[in-house]
C-alpha positions in Angstrom: 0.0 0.0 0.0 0.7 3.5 -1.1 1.8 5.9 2.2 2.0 9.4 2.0 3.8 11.3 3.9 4.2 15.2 4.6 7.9 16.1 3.4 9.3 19.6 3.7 8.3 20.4 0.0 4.2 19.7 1.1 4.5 21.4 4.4 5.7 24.8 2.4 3.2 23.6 -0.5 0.6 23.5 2.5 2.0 26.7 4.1 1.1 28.7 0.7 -2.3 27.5 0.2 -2.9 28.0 4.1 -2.1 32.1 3.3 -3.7 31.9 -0.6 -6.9 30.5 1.0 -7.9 33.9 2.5 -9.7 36.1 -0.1 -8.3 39.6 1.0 -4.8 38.1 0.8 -5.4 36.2 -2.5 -6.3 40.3 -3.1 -3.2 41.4 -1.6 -1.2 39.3 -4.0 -2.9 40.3 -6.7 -2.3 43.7 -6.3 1.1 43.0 -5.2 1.6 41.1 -8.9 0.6 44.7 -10.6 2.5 46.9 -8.0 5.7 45.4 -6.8 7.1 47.1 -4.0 4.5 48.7 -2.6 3.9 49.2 0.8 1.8 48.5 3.6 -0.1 51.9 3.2 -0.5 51.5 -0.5 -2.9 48.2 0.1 -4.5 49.8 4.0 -6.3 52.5 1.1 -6.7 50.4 -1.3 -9.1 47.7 1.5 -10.3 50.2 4.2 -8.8 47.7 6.4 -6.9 48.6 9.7 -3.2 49.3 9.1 -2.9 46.4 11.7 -4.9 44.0 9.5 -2.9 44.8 6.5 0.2 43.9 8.2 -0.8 40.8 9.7 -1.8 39.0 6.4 1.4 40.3 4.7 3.0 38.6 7.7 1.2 35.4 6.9 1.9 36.3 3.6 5.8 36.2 4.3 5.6 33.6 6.4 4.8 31.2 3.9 7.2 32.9 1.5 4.6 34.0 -1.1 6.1 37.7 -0.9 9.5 39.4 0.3 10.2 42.6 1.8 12.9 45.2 2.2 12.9 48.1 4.3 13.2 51.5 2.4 14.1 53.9 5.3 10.6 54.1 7.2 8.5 52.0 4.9 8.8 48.2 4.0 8.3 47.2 0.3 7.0 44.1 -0.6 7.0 42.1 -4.6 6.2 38.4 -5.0 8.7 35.9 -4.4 8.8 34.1 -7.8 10.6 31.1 -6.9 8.1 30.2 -4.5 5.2 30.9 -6.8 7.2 28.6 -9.3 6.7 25.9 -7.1 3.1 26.2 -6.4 2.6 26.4 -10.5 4.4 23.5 -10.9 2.2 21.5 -8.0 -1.1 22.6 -9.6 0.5 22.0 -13.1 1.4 18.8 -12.0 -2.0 17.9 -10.2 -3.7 19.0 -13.6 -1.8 16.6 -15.7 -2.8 13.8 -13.4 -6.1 14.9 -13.1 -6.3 14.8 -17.0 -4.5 11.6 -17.8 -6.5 9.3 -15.7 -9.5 8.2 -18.0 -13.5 7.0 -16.7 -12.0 3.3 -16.0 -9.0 4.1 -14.5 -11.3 5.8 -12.3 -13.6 3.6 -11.5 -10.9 1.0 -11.3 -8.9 3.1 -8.6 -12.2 2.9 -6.5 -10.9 3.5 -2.8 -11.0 0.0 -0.7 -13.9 1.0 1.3 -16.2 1.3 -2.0 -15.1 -2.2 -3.1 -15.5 -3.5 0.1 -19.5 -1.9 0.6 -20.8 -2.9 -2.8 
């Protein structure tokens, strides 16, 4: 039997979806994607959201290395960290050739063990 297991490639994998899967930061990244190196304020007018708020999801943002900073004397700039985002594209690229290769009766044939076992 097939185990899976989390190795440090799925746990960042997981880490970026984790901080994509929040629809204002999906929105920061857009805007990021059109604007590298803006800054905090540039988004806070852009969301009528709380400086505070702003900062927190480009932490989590950060975090899970989907953008990079600098400081510029009193204001941080932020731009997409494209290596990253290379990984991600090539994870869902990869899913979606998987997705497309398996045909109806390899599907059905792949049933999970508990459907085989209840029919």
């Amino acid at each position: 039997m097939e185990t899976i297991q989390a190795d440090a490639a799925l746990t960042q994998l997981a880490s970026m979806c984790h901080a994509l899967g929040h629809p204002l930061r999906l929105g920061i990244v857009r805007y990021i994607a059109q604007h590298p190196r803006c800054i905090c304020n540039d988004i806070v007018q852009r969301t009528n959201r709380a400086q505070s708020t702003i900062s927190e999801h480009l932490r989590v943002l950060a975090q899970a290395g989907v953008v990079e900073s600098e400081q510029e004397g009193q204001a941080t700039v932020y731009w997409l960290a494209p290596q990253t985002l290379k990984l991600l594209e090539q994870e869902v690229e990869q899913l979606c050739d998987s997705a497309q290769q398996k045909t109806a009766a390899e599907r059905c044939a792949q049933r999970p063990l508990w459907y085989q076992l209840n029919r």
